[in-house]
C-alpha positions in Angstrom: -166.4 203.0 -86.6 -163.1 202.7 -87.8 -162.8 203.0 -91.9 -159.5 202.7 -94.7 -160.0 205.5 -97.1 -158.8 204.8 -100.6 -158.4 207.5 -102.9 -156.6 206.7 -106.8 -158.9 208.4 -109.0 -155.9 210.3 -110.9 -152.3 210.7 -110.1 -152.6 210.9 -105.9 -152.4 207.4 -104.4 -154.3 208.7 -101.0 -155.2 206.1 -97.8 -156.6 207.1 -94.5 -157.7 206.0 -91.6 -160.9 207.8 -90.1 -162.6 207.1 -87.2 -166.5 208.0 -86.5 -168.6 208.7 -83.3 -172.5 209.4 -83.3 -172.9 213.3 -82.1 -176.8 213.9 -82.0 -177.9 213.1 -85.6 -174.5 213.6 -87.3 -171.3 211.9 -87.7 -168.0 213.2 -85.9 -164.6 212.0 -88.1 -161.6 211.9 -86.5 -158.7 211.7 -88.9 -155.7 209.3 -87.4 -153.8 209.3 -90.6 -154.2 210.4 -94.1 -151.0 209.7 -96.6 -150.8 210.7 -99.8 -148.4 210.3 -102.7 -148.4 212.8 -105.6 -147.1 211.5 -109.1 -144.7 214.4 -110.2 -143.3 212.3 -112.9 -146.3 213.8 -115.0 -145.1 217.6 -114.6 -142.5 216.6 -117.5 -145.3 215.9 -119.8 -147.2 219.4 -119.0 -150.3 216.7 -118.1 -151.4 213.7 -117.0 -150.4 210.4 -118.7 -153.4 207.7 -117.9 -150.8 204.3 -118.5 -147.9 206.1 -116.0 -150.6 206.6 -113.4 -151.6 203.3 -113.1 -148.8 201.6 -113.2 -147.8 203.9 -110.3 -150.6 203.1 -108.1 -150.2 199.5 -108.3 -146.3 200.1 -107.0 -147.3 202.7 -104.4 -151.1 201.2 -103.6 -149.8 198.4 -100.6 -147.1 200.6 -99.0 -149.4 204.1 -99.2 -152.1 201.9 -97.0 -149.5 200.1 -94.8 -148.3 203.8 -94.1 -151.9 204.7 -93.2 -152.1 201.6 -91.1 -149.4 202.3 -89.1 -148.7 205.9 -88.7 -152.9 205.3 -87.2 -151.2 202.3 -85.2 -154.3 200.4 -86.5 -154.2 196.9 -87.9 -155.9 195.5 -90.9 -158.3 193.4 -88.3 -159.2 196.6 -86.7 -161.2 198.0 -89.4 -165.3 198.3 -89.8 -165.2 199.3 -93.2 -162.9 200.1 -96.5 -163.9 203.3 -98.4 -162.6 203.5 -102.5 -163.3 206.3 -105.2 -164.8 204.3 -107.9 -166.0 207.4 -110.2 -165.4 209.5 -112.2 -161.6 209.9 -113.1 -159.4 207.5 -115.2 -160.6 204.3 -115.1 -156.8 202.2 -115.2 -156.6 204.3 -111.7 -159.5 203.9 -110.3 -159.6 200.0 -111.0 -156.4 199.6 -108.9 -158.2 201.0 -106.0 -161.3 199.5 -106.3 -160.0 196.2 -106.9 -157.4 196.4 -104.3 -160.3 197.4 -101.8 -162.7 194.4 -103.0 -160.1 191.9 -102.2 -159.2 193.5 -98.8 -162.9 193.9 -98.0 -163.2 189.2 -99.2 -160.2 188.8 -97.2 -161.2 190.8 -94.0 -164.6 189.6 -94.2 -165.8 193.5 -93.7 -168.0 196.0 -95.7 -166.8 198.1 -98.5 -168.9 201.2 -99.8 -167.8 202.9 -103.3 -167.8 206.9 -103.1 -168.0 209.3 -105.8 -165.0 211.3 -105.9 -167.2 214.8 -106.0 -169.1 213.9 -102.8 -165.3 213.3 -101.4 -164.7 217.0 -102.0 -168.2 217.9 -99.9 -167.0 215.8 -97.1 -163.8 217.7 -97.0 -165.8 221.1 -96.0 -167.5 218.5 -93.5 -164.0 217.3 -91.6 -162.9 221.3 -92.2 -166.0 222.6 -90.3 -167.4 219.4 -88.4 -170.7 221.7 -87.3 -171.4 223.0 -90.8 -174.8 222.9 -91.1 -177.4 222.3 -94.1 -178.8 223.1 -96.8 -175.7 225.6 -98.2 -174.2 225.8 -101.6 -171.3 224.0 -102.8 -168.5 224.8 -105.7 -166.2 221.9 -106.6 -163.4 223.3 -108.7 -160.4 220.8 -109.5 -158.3 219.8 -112.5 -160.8 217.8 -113.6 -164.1 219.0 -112.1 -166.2 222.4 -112.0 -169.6 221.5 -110.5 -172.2 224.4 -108.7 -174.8 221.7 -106.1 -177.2 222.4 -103.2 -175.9 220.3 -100.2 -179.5 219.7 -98.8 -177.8 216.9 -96.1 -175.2 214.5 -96.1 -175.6 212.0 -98.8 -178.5 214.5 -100.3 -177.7 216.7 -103.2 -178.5 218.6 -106.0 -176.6 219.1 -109.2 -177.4 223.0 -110.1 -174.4 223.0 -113.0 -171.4 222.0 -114.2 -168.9 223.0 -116.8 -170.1 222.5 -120.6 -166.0 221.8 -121.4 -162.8 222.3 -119.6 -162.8 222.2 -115.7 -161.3 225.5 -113.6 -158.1 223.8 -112.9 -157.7 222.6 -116.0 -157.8 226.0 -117.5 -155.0 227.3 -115.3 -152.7 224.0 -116.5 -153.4 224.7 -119.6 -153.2 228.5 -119.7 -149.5 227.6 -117.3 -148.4 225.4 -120.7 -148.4 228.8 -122.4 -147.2 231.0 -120.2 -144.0 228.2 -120.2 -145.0 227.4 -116.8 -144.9 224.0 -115.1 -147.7 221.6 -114.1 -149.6 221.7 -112.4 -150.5 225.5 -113.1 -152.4 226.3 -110.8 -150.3 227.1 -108.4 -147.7 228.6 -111.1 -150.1 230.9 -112.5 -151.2 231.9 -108.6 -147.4 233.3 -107.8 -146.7 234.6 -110.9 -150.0 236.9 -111.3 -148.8 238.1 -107.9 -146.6 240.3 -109.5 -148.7 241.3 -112.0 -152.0 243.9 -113.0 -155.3 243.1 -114.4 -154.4 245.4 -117.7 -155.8 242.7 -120.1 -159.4 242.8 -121.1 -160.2 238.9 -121.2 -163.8 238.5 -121.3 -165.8 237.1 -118.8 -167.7 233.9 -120.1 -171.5 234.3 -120.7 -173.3 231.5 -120.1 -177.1 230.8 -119.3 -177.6 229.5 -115.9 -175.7 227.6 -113.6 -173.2 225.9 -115.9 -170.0 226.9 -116.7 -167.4 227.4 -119.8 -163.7 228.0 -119.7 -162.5 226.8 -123.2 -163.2 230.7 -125.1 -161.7 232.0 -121.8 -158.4 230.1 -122.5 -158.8 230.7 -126.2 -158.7 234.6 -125.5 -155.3 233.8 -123.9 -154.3 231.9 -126.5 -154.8 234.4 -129.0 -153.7 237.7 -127.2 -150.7 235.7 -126.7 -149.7 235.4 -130.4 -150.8 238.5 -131.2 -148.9 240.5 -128.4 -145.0 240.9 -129.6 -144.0 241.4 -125.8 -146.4 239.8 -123.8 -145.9 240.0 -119.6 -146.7 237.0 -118.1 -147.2 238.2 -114.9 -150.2 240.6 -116.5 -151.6 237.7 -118.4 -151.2 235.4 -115.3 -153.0 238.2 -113.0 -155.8 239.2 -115.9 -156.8 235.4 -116.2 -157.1 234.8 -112.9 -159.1 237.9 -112.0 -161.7 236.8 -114.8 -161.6 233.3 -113.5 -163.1 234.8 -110.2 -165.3 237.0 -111.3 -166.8 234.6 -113.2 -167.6 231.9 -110.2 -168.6 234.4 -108.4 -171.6 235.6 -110.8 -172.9 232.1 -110.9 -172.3 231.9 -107.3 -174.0 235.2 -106.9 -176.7 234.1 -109.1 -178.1 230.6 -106.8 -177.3 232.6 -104.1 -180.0 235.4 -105.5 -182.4 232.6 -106.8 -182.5 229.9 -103.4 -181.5 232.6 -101.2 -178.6 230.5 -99.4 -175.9 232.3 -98.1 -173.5 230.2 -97.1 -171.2 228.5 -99.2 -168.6 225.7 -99.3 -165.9 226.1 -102.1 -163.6 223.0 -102.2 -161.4 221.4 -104.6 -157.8 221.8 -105.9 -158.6 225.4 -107.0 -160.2 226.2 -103.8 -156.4 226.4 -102.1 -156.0 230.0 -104.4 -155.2 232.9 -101.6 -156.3 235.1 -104.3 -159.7 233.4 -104.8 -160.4 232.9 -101.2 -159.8 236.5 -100.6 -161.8 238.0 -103.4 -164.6 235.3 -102.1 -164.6 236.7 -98.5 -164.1 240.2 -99.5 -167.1 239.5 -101.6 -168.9 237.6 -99.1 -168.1 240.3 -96.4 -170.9 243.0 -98.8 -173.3 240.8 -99.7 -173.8 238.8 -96.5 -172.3 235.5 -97.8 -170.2 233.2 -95.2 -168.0 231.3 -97.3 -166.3 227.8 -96.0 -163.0 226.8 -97.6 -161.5 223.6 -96.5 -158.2 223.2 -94.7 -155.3 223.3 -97.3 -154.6 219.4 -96.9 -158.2 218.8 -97.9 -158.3 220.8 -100.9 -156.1 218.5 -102.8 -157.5 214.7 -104.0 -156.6 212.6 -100.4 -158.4 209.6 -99.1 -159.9 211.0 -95.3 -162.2 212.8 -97.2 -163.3 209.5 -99.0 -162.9 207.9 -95.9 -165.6 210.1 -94.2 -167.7 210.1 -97.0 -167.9 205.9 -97.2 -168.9 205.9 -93.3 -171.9 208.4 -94.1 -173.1 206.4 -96.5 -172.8 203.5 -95.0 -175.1 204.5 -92.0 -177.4 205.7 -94.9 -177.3 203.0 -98.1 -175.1 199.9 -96.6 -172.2 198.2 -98.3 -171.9 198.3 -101.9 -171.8 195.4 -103.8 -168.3 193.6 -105.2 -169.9 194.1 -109.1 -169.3 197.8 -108.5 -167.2 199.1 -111.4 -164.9 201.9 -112.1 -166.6 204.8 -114.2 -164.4 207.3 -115.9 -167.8 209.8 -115.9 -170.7 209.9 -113.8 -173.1 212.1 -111.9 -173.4 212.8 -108.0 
């Protein structure tokens, strides 16, 4: 099968073309093309701004796919399918993908299957390592998600825990807009704690369980950072991010010691951190954890890994119906 991936959840205009062959009982993706436009306009505002999103996507949402098309050299007629992120993320941007889909899916007379953003980023660990095999963990850590689930098969999960208040990446933008730093801040904070030392004791957030809590983390910041006359933002920078870490990896430590599953898929914006992805394997390396990182063009918000996601659950569910609607919040 042969599917258009639509991805316009947030400020990424993302389409891709996957193809699909049977391999035993799984599904093999081949990705012919997968473009994606990144809104930088927003860095001025230090954040996302909902009404400049949208109105990009519906200048960029025709051109993007045409792109996909024909970098792919695949016509519109040559499609099975159309995958679209319908959930969660802001709903002005996810209604220009959706609705753009729907019409494509009346007008090609072909199936179109609405995919949760958060099974997207499992998918990507699935085109990463096509013979990853289940049940393992998986941490989703983006802007605007931190979720902890047990990947018991494709298209069959369970939610272990989620952030109670800001998401990972969204503390590191927001801890960036203090430090003076550009957004996003992920990456900012990444190079600038390179030159930096853990001599700050920001405390690691306590929390019961599997969820997770960054606000009092980025409040500690906050406060150290009017209380400090000279501040070095490279030590801040470094300190955060070390606490970040050892914080995921206590929870991950924890349903690793509880479901005794050792191997683990960590995707996501925040999953592109060298830092974090050495600190995870170093970890990994002493208490006999494998962890699974996808390739850097799949850590980011992109459409193949919706793309791949809509043709699983297509073998598995069907199409979705055209009164699907855009959902700024919803569970996996």
């Amino acid at each position: 099968m042969i599917f258009l991936g639509i991805e316009t959840s947030c400020d990424e205009t993302g389409a891709s073309i996957v193809r699909s062959e049977s391999s035993g009982n799984k599904q093999q993706f081949q990705i012919l093309s997968n473009i994606v436009s990144s809104q930088y306009i927003h860095s001025k505002y230090g954040g996302v701004i909902p009404e400049l999103a949208s109105r990009a996507h519906i200048r960029l949402i025709v051109p993007i796919v045409k792109t996909a098309l024909d970098v792919a050299k695949i016509r519109y007629q040559d499609l099975d399918g159309i995958s679209v992120t319908y959930a969660p993320g802001l709903v002005g941007s996810l209604l220009v993908g959706l609705s753009f889909a729907k019409a494509l899916s009346v007008n090609l007379k072909i199936p179109f299957v609405g995919v949760n953003h958060l099974e997207g980023h499992i998918f990507s660990l699935f085109l990463s390592y096509p013979n990853l095999e289940t049940p393992f963990l998986a941490l989703i850590l983006s802007g605007g998600h931190t979720e902890l689930l047990m990947i018991k098969d494709r298209c069959q999960y369970e939610s272990l825990g989620s952030t109670v208040d800001d998401a990972c990446g969204e503390a590191f933008d927001k801890v960036a807009r203090m430090l003076g730093l550009s957004y996003p801040g992920g990456a900012f904070i990444e190079k600038l704690a390179q030159s930096g030392n853990r001599t700050i004791d920001f405390p690691v957030p306590h929390l019961p369980g599997y969820n997770f809590s960054f606000s009092g983390l980025k409040t500690a910041v906050l406060y150290y950072l009017k209380a400090e006359k000279n501040p070095k933002p490279e030590d801040v920078a470094c300190s955060f991010q070390e606490v970040v870490i050892d914080f995921l990896l206590k929870k991950v430590r924890l349903a690793n010691d509880n479901l005794n599953i050792n191997n683990i898929g960590v995707s996501g914006g925040v999953a592109i951190n060298k830092r974090l992805q050495k600190r995870f394997e170093e970890y990994g390396e002493k208490h006999d954890m494998k962890f699974y990182f996808p390739l850097p063009s799949m850590c980011a918000d992109n459409a193949a890994m919706i793309a791949a996601a809509g043709i699983e659950r297509f073998i598995h569910f069907g199409s979705s119906p055209l009164t699907l609607t855009a959902e700024a919040r919803v569970k996996l």
